[in-house]
N, C-alpha and C positions, 0 to 999 in steps of 0.2 A: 504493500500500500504506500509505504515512504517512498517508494522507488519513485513513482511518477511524481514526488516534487526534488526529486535530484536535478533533473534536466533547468526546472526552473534556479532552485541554487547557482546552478552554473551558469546559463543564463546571465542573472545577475552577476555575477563575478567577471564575466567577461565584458558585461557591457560599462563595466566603472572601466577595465582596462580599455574598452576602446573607447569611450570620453577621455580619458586622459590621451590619450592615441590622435585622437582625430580636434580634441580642444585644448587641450591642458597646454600647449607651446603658445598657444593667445597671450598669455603672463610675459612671453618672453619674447619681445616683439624685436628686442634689438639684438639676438641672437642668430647668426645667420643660418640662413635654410636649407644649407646640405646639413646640416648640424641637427635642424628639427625634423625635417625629415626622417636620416638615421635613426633617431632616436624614437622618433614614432612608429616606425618601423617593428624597432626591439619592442615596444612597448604592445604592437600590433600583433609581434607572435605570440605573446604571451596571451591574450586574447584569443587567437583561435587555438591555443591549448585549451581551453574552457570552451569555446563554444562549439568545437567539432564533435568531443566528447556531448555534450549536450543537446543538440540535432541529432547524435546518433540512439543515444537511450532515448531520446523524448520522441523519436519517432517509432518506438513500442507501444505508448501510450496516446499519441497524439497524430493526428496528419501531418503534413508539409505545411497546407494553411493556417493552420493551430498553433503549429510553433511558430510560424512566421507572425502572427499576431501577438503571439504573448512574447516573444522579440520586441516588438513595439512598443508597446503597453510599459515592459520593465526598461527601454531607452527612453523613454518619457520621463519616466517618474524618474530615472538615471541621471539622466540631463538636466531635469527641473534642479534637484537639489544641487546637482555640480555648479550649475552657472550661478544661482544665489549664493551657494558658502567657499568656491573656489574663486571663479570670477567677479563676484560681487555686483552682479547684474541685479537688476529688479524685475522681478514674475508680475507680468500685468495682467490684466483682466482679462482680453483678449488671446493669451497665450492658453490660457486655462480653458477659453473655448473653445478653440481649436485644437485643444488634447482631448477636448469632452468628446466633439465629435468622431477622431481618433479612436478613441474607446470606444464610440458604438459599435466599432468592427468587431469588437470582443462579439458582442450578441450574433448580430448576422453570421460569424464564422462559426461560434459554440453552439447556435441552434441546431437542434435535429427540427428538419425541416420534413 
C-alpha cells in the first residue's frame, strides 16, 4: 500500500533538484554561464536519479497521464515555495489562479470516466 506513495516521495525530491537546476543560478546573475550551466547540469543528474526511479515504480500504480499530472501538481506547489523563500518573489493572486486551474487537471485525468 506504501509502495504507491514512493513514486510520489520521489517525485518531490526530484522536483526541489530540478528548481534549483532550472532557477536557483537567478541569485547568481553575475556569475558567468558556462559556469551555470555546468553546474545545472550536475545538479540536473541528480534529478533524474529520483525521477527515472519514480516514473518507473509509479507507473505500477499509475498511467503515463497520472504521473505526468501529479509531476505538475508537486512543480507547483515546488516552485511556489522556492520562488517566495529562495528568490524572494511575491505569490500574487493571479498566480494562484492559474495553479487552480492547473489542478483541475488532477480531476479530469483521476476521473474514471
Amino acid at each position: 500500500m506504501y509502495r504507491q506513495f514512493l513514486p510520489i516521495l520521489l517525485l518531490t525530491i526530484s522536483n526541489i533538484f530540478m528548481t534549483f537546476a532550472w532557477y536557483g543560478h537567478l541569485k547568481y546573475k553575475n556569475t558567468a554561464l558556462w559556469i551555470v550551466v555546468l553546474v545545472s547540469w550536475s545538479i540536473a543528474f541528480l534529478e533524474y536519479c529520483f525521477q527515472v526511479p519514480a516514473n518507473r515504480i509509479g507507473h505500477e500504480f499509475f498511467s503515463a497521464a497520472q504521473l505526468k499530472t501529479i509531476q505538475e501538481v508537486i512543480t507547483l506547489v515546488v516552485f511556489s515555495v522556492f520562488s517566495i523563500l529562495y528568490l524572494k518573489e511575491e505569490f500574487r493572486w493571479n498566480y494562484l489562479v492559474g495553479f487552480l486551474f492547473i489542478i483541475l487537471a488532477v480531476f479530469f485525468i483521476f476521473k474514471k470516466w
